[in-house]
C-alpha positions in Angstrom: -11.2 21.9 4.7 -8.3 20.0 3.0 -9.1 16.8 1.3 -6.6 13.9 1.3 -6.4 11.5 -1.3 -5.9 8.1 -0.8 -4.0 5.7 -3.3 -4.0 2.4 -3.9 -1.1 0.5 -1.7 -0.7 -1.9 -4.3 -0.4 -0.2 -7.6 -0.3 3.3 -6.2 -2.6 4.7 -8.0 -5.6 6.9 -6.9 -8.6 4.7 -5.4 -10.9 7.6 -7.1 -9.8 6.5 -10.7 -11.9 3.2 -11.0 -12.1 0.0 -9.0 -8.9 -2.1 -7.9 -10.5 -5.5 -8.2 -7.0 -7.0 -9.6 -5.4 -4.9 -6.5 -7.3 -6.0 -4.2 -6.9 -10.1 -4.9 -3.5 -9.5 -5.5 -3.1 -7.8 -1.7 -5.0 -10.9 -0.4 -1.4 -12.6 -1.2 0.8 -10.1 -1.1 2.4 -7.0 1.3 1.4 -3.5 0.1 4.1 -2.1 -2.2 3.1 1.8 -1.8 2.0 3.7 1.0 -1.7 4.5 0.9 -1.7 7.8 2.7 1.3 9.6 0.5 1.7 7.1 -2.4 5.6 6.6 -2.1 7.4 3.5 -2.7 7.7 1.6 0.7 10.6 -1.0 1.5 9.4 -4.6 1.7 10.3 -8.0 3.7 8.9 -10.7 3.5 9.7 -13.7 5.7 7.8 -16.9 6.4 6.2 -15.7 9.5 4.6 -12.7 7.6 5.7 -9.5 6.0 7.0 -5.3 7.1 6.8 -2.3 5.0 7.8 1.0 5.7 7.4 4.2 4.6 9.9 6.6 5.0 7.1 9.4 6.3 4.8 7.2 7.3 6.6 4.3 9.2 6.3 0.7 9.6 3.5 -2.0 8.6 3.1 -5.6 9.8 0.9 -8.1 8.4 
């Protein structure tokens, strides 16, 4: 069985090294700046209609 670590996709670090309270209010204004599932740096647009972020491996986010 192979466990998979998820990260934080705001500070990229590991959600298993304490609570992201400062992560998590920041994400409520802001577009994810690391990709949660393999902790690179992901390319970010924003625009007034909302925000993308990709991840080279991982692909595109909309919010």
């Amino acid at each position: 069985m192979t466990v998979t670590e998820v990260w934080c996709d705001r500070c990229g670090e590991s959600e298993a090294t304490g609570a992201h309270e400062a992560c998590a209010a920041a994400r409520a204004l802001e577009p994810p700046r690391y990709c949660a599932r393999c902790r690179r740096r992901m390319k970010v647009q924003v625009v007034p209609t909302g925000w993308s972020a990709v991840c080279v491996e991982h692909g595109e986010i909309r919010g």
